[in-house]
Every structure is written in structure tokens, then in C-alpha cells.
C-alpha positions as CSV (number, residue, x, y, z in Angstrom):
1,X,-57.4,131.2,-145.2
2,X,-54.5,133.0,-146.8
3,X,-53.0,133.8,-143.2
4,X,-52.9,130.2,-142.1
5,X,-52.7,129.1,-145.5
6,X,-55.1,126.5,-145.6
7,X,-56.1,124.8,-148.8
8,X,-59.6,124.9,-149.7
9,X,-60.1,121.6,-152.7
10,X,-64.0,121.5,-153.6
11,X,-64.9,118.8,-156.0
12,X,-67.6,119.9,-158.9
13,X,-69.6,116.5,-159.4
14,X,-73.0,117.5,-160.1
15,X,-72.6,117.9,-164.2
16,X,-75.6,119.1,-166.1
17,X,-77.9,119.2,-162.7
18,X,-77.5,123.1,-162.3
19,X,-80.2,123.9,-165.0
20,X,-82.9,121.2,-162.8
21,X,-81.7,123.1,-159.6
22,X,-82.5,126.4,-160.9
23,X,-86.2,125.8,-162.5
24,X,-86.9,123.5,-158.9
25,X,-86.4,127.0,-157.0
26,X,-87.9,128.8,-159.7
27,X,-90.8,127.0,-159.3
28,X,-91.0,127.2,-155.5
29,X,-90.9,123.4,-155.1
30,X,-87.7,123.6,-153.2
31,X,-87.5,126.4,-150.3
32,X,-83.9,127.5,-150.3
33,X,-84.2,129.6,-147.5
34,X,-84.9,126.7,-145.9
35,X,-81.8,124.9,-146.3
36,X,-79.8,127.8,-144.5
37,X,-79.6,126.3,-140.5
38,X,-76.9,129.3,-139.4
39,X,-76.1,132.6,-139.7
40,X,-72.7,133.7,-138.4
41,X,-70.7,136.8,-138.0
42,X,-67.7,137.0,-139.7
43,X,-65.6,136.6,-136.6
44,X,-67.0,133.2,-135.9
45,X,-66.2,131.4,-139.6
46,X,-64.4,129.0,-138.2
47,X,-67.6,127.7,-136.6
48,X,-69.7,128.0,-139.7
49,X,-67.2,126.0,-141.8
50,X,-67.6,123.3,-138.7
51,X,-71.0,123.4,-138.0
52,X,-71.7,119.5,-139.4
53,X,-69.3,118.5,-137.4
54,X,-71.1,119.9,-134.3
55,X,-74.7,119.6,-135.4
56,X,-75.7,116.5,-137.9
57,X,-78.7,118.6,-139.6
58,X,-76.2,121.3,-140.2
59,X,-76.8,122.0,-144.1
60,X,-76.0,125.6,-145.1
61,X,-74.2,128.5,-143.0
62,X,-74.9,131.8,-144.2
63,X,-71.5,134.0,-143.0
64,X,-72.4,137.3,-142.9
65,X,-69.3,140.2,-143.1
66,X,-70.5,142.8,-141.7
67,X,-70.9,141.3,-138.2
């Protein structure tokens, strides 16, 4: 990102829903390893960031360094 210098904005609009989150996966009523649908090398971030755009149940791409 700081090569090409792309801007990165995220937008924090969930107030006060990060304590619910937490005891849901606490509990085990929400499988979070669930929600990860890609694992990609480091190399190939550009495709992670863009998975949604290729593949609609795209929800969470796990980018892993070392690969």
C-alpha cells in the first residue's frame, strides 16, 4: 500500500456491538472459523482484498505472510 500509495478509509459504525460479538463467539453460537472463505499467500493480496468482487459469498480472506 505504501508503494503505490493507496489510501485505505474504513468506517467504524458498529458502536457498542463489540462486547455482543465477543460473548456470541465465546459462547460458540457463532463459528468464526467459519466466516473465513480464503486463505492467500502474501504474494496474492491483491486477490484477497478483491475476492467479493470475484465470488459473492466471499466474507473473510485470511492473508497469510509467510507464503
Amino acid at each position: 500500500m505504501q508503494r503505490r500509495e493507496i489510501e485505505l478509509i474504513a468506517t467504524f459504525r458498529y458502536a457498542n456491538t463489540w462486547p455482543t460479538a465477543i460473548a456470541l463467539a465465546a459462547s460458540g453460537r457463532v463459528d468464526l472459523g467459519a466466516l473465513v472463505t480464503g486463505h492467500f499467500g502474501l504474494a496474492d493480496t491483491e486477490a484477497a482484498l478483491t475476492a467479493p468482487d470475484r465470488d459473492r459469498t466471499a466474507i473473510k480472506s485470511v492473508i497469510h505472510p509467510g507464503d
